[in-house]
N, C-alpha and C positions, 0 to 999 in steps of 0.2 A: 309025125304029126303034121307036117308041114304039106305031107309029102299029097296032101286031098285039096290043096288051095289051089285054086285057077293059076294058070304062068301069068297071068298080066296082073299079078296081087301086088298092093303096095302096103309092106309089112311095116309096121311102126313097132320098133323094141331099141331095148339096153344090152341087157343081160347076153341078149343070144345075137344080139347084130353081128356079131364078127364072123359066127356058126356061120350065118344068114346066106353071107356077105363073100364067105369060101364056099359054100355046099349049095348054094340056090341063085338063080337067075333073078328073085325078085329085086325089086325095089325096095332098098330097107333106109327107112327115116330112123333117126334116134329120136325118141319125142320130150328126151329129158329139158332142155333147151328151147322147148316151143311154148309157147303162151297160150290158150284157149282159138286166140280169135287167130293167131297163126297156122294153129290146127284145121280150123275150120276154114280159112282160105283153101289152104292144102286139099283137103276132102274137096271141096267143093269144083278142085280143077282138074282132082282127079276123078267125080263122078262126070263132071263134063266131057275128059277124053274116056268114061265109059271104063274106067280100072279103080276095081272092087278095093276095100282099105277092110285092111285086119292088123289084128297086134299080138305078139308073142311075149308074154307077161309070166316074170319069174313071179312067185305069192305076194314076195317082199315087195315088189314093184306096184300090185296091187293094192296091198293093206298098207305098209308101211310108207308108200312113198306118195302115194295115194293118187297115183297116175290116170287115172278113169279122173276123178274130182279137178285136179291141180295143170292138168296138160291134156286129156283126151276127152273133152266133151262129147254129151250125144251119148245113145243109146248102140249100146253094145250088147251081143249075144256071146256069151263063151259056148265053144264048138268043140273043144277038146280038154282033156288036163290030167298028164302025166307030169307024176309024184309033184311037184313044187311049178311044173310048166302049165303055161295054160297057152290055148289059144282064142281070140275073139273077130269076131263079123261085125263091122260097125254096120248099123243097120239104122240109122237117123234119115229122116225123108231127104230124098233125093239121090240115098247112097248108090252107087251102082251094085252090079251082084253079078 
């Protein structure tokens, strides 16, 4: 799933940071710990050096803990989603791509 993100992706996940974190070059935030407006500092420094922000979200992560609402403001596109994995393109004005 991962494996169609640009290399200068800054992944935001829980569940699969560690995968991320052994198998991939990106940049993995945990976002369980960020506040909204923490979030969006972060995006905002990474659209300015120009590195696109996606997030790798078990279901539970989505529904149950409600990580879009509670930590990941802004408009997201889901891009992918094998069995319980999803992945998303934050796509809020200004995002890089």
């Amino acid at each position: 799933m991962v494996s169609h993100l640009p290399k200068n992706a800054v992944v935001f996940s829980v569940q699969t940071s560690g995968c991320l974190l052994y198998y991939t070059n990106f940049t993995v935030v945990r976002w369980e710990t960020l506040s909204p407006a923490e979030f969006e500092r972060i995006a905002a420094a990474c659209s300015a050096a120009g590195l696109p922000v996606f997030a790798s979200l078990h279901r539970l992560e989505v529904e149950e803990h409600r990580a879009f609402q509670k930590h990941l403001p802004g408009h997201w596109t889901q891009l992918a989603l094998v069995r319980d994995m999803s992945i998303w393109r934050y796509d809020s004005p200004g995002a890089a791509r």
